[in-house]
C-alpha positions as CSV (number, residue, x, y, z in Angstrom):
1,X,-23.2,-3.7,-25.9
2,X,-20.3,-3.6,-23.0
3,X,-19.9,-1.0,-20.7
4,X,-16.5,-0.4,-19.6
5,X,-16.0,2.5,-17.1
6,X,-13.6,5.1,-18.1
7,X,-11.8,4.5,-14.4
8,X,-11.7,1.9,-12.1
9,X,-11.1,4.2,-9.7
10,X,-13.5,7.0,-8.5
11,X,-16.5,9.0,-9.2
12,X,-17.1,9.1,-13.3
13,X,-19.4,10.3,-15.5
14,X,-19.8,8.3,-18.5
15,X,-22.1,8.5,-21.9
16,X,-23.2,5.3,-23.1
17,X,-24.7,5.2,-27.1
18,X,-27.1,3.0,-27.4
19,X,-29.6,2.4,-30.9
20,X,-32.2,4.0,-28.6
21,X,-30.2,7.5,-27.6
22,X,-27.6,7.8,-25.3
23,X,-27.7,6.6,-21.8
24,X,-25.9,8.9,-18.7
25,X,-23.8,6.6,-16.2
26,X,-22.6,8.2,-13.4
27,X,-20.4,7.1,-10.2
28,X,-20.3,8.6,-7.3
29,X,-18.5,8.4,-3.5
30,X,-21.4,7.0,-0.9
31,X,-21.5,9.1,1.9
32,X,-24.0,7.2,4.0
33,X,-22.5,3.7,3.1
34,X,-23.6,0.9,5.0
35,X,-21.5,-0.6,7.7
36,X,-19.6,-3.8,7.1
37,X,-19.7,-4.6,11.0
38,X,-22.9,-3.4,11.7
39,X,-25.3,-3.7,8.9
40,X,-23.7,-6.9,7.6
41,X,-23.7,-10.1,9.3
42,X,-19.9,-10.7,9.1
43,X,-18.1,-13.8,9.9
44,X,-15.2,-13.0,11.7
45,X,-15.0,-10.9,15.1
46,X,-12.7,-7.8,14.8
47,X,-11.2,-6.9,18.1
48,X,-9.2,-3.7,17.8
49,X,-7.6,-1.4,20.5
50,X,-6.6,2.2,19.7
51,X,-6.4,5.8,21.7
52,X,-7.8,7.8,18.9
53,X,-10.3,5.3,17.2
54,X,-12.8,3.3,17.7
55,X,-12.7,0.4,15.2
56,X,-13.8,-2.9,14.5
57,X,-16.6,-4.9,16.5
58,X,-16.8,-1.8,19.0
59,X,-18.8,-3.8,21.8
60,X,-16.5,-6.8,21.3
61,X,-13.7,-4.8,21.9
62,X,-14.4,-3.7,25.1
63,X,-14.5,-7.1,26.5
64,X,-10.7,-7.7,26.2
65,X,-7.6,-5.5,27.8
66,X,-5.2,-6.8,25.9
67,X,-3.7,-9.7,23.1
68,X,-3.3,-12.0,26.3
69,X,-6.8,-11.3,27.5
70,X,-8.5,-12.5,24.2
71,X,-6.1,-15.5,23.1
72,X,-7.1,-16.5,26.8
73,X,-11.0,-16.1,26.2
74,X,-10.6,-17.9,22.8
75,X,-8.5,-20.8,24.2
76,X,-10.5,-21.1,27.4
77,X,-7.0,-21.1,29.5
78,X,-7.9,-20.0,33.1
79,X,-5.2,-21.3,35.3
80,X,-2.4,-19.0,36.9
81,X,0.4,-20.1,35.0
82,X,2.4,-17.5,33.2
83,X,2.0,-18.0,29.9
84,X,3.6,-15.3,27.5
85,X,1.5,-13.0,24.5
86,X,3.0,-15.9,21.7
87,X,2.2,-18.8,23.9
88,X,-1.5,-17.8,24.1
89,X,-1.5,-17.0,20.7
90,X,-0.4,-20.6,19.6
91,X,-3.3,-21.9,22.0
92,X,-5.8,-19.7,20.7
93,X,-5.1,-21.2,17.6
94,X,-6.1,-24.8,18.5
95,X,-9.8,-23.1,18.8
96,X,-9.8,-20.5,16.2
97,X,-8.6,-19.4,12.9
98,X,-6.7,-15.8,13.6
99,X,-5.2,-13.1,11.9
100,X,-3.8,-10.0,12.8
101,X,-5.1,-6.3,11.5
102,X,-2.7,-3.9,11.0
103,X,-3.5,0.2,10.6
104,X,-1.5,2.8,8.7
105,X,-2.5,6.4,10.3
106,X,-0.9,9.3,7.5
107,X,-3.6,11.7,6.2
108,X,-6.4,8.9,7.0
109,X,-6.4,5.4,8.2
110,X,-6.1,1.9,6.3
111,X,-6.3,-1.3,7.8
112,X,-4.8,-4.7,6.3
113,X,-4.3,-8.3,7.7
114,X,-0.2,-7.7,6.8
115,X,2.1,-5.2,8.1
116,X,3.1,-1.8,6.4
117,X,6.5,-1.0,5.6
118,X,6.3,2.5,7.6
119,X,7.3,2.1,11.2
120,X,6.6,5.2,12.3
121,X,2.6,5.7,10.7
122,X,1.4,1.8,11.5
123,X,1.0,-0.8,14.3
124,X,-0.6,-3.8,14.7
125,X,-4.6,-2.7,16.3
126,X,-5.7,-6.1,16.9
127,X,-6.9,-9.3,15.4
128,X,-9.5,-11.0,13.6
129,X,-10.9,-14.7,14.4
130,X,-13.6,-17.5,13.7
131,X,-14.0,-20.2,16.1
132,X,-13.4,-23.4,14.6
133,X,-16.5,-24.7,16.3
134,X,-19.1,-22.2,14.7
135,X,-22.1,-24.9,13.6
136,X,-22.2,-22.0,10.6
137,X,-18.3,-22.2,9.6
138,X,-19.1,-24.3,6.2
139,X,-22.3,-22.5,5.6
140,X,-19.9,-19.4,5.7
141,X,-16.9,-20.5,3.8
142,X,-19.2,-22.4,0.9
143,X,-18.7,-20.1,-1.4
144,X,-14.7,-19.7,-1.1
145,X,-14.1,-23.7,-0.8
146,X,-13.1,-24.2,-4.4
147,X,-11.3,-26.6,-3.8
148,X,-9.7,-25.3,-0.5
149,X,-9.9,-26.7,2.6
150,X,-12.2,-24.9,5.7
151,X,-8.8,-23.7,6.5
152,X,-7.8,-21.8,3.7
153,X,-11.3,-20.4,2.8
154,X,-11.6,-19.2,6.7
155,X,-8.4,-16.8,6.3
156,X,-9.4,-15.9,2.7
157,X,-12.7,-15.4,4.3
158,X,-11.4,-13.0,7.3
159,X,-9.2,-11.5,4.8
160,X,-12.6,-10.4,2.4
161,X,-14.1,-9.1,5.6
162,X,-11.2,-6.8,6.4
163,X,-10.8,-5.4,3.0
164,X,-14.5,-4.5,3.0
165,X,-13.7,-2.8,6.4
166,X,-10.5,-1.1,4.8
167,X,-12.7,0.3,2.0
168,X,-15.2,1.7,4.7
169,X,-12.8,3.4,6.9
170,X,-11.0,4.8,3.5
171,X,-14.3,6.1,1.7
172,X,-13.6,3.8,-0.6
173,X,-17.4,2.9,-1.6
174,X,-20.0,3.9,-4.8
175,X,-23.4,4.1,-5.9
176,X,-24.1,5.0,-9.5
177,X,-27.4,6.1,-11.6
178,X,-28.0,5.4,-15.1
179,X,-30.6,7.8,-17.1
180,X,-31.5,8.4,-20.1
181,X,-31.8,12.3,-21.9
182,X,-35.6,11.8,-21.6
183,X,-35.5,11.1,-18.3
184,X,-38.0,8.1,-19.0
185,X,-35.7,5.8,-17.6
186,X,-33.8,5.8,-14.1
187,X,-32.1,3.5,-12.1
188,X,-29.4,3.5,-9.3
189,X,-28.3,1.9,-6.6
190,X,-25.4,2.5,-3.8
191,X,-23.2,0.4,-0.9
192,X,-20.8,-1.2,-3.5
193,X,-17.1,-1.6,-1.7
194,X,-13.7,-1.5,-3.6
195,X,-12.5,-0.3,-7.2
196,X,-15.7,-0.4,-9.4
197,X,-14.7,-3.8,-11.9
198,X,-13.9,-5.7,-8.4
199,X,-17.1,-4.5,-6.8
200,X,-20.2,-5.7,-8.6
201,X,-20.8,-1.8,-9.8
202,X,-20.0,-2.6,-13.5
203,X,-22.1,-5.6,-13.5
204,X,-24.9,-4.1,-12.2
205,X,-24.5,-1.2,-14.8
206,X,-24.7,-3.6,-17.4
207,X,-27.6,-5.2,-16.7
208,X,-29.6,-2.0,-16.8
209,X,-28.3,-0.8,-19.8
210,X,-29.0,-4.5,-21.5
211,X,-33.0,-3.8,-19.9
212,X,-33.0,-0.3,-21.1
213,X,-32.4,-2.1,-24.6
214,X,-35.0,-4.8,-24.2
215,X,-37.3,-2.3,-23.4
216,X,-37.2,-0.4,-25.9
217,X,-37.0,-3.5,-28.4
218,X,-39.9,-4.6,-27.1
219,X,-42.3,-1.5,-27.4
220,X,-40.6,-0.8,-31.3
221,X,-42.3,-4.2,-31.4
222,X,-45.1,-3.5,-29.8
223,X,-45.7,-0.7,-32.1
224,X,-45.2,-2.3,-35.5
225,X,-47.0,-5.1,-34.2
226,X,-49.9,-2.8,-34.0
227,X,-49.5,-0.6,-36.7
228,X,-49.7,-4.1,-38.8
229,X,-53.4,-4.7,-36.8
230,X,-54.5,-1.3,-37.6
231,X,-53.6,-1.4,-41.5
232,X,-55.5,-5.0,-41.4
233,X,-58.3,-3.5,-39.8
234,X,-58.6,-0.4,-42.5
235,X,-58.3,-3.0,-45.1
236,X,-61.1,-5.4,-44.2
């Protein structure tokens, strides 16, 4: 039996028939999510500067005035040469994979490693980076290899982390419960980031209803299996 959510998007309600009565799924907006930067052990470091925000690796942040200060920290450039902001850049990249974050401030905030096509409402914030040195860089890009090379699956990496961040900052995370009318069975669970068949939500759903099943299989089994001993026992 395969659940498929009525939306992708958004908190749903859905009724689920099953042989063993109908099973409530609902989805609904987290409002205590946890934090991709904080609670997570990301990857990358997200340095961001902005007047009315506070975003990204907050304490990291602080440590750097400006683009030129962190390309110089990443690059390890201390002379007094003039370099300029693209210069520094190109350096920094000899030491690090980087990618720029871009937010888009109408109504609410969104934050993307590409630029937005409204001048007025966006602006580059800051930048993302692993250190090409990091003893844990293939530990942290196993899963995205596929094929790829470290490069590739760092940036695809980075650009994972800063969708998860995107769906923070937007409210864009669920939790659902599944129940049945008896209320004898119960499950739910909450944190899941992005539009629910991307997220791991629907997957999850399944699962339970597939063990609300099997459990029911198992006691009808249980039952006849011991309705059979007790007619035995009357006839001996």
């Amino acid at each position: 039996m395969e659940y498929k959510p009525s939306s992708n998007y958004g908190e749903i309600t859905d009724i689920v028939e099953t042989p063993y009565g109908n099973l409530t799924v609902k989805i609904k907006y987290d409002k205590s999510p946890l934090h991709p930067r904080v609670d997570w052990d990301p990857a990358g470091t997200m340095i961001c500067w902005h007047s009315n925000y506070r975003l990204g690796d907050k304490e990291e942040s602080k440590k750097y005035e400006d683009s030129d200060d962190l390309f110089r920290s990443i690059s390890g450039v201390n002379d007094d040469k003039e370099y300029t902001t693209t210069e520094l850049l190109e350096l920094a990249k000899e030491k690090a994979y980087i990618l720029p974050l871009f937010l888009y401030d109408h109504s609410g905030i969104t934050m993307s490693t590409g630029s937005f096509s409204c001048q007025w409402d966006s602006g580059q914030v800051g930048w993302i980076f692993i250190m090409k040195d990091n003893k844990e860089l293939k530990s942290w890009t196993e899963p995205w290899l596929k094929g790829r090379s470290i490069e590739e699956a760092a940036y695809g990496l980075m650009k994972g982390e800063v969708k998860h961040y995107d769906d923070f900052i937007t409210g864009n995370v669920f939790g659902y419960s599944v129940k049945d009318d008896d209320g004898d069975y119960g499950e739910s669970e909450w944190s899941y980031f992005g539009n629910h068949n991307e997220s791991g939500i629907v997957d999850e759903i399944q699962s339970h209803i597939n063990n609300f099943i099997e459990e029911k299989q198992a006691a009808e089994k249980e039952a006849a299996e011991a309705e059979c001993l007790l007619m035995y026992s009357e006839r001996v």
